[in-house]
N, C-alpha and C positions, 0 to 999 in steps of 0.2 A: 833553534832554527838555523839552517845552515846553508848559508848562498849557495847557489850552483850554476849560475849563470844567468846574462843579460843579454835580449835582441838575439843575433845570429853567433853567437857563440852559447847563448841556452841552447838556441836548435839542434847544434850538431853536438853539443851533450847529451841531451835528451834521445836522439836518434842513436849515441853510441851508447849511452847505459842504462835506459827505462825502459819499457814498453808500457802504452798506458791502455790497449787494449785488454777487454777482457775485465778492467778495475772500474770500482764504483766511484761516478763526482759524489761526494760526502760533500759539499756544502758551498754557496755560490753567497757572495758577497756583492752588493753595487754601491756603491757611494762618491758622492764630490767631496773633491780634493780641497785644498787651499787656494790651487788655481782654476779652481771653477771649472776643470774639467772630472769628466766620468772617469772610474778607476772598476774596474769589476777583478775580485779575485775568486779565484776556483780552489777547492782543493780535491785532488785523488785519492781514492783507497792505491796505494802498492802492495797488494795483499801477497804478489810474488818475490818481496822484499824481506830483508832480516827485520826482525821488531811492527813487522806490519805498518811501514813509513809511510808519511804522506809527503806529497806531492801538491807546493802551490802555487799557480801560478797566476803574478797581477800583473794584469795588462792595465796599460796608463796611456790617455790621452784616447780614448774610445771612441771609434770614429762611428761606431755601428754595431749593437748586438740583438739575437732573437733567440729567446728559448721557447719550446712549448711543453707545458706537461700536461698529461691528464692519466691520473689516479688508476686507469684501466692496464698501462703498461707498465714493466719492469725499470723504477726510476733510476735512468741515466745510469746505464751499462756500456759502457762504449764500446762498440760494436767494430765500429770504423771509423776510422779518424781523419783528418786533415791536418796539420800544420806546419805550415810555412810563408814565408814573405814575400808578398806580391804588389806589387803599388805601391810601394813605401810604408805598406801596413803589416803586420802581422794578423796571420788567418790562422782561427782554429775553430773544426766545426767537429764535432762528435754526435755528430746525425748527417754524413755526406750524401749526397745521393751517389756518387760512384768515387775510387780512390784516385782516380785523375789528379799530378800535383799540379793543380789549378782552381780555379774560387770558380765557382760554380752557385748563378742566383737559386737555381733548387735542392742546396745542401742546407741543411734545417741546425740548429741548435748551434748558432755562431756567435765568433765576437770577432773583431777587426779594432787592432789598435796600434798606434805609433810605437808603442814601445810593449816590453814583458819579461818580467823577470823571474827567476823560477828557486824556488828553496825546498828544502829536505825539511819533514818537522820531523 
């Protein structure tokens, strides 16, 4: 596993060498920490990567997340994305309703968290 970045220096890594459109979420983690708060970690297929890499990222201190599935769609394709830092949280929603860089209460499949850090597996 290999760091790649923390908070707003993940972001403008991630914005200058991933794209994570187009890639599969392969597998969503939620659990409490030591310190009692929520930690949700995600991982991405990078299927346009050397070795088919993934991509994961744990957001910590969760202020607020909502996913929805249901069996009849294609699970979690991202389509369109969001992510960026707004409010002193970090937004990332892979169901937005428009790509506006803004949090938007009708963008679907989000998380908001104080912190996030991002690794290469």
């Amino acid at each position: 596993m290999q760091t790649i970045g923390k908070n707003l220096n993940l972001l403008t890594h991630l914005n200058q060498n991933y794209q994570l459109l187009n890639n599969q979420l392969a597998s969503m983690l939620l659990y409490i920490d030591e310190s009692n708060s929520l930690v949700i970690e995600i991982v991405f297929s990078l299927a346009e990567t050397e070795n088919d890499q993934h991509l994961r990222l744990k957001f910590t201190d969760v202020v607020e997340y909502m996913f929805y599935y249901k069996s009849d769609y294609t699970h979690y394709t991202v389509r369109r994305l969001k992510f960026l830092y707004d409010e002193e949280c970090f937004y990332l929603s892979i169901d937005p309703e428009d790509e506006l860089p803004k949090v938007s209460h009708t963008d679907q499949d989000v998380v908001r968290a104080k912190n996030v850090e991002g690794y290469l597996l």
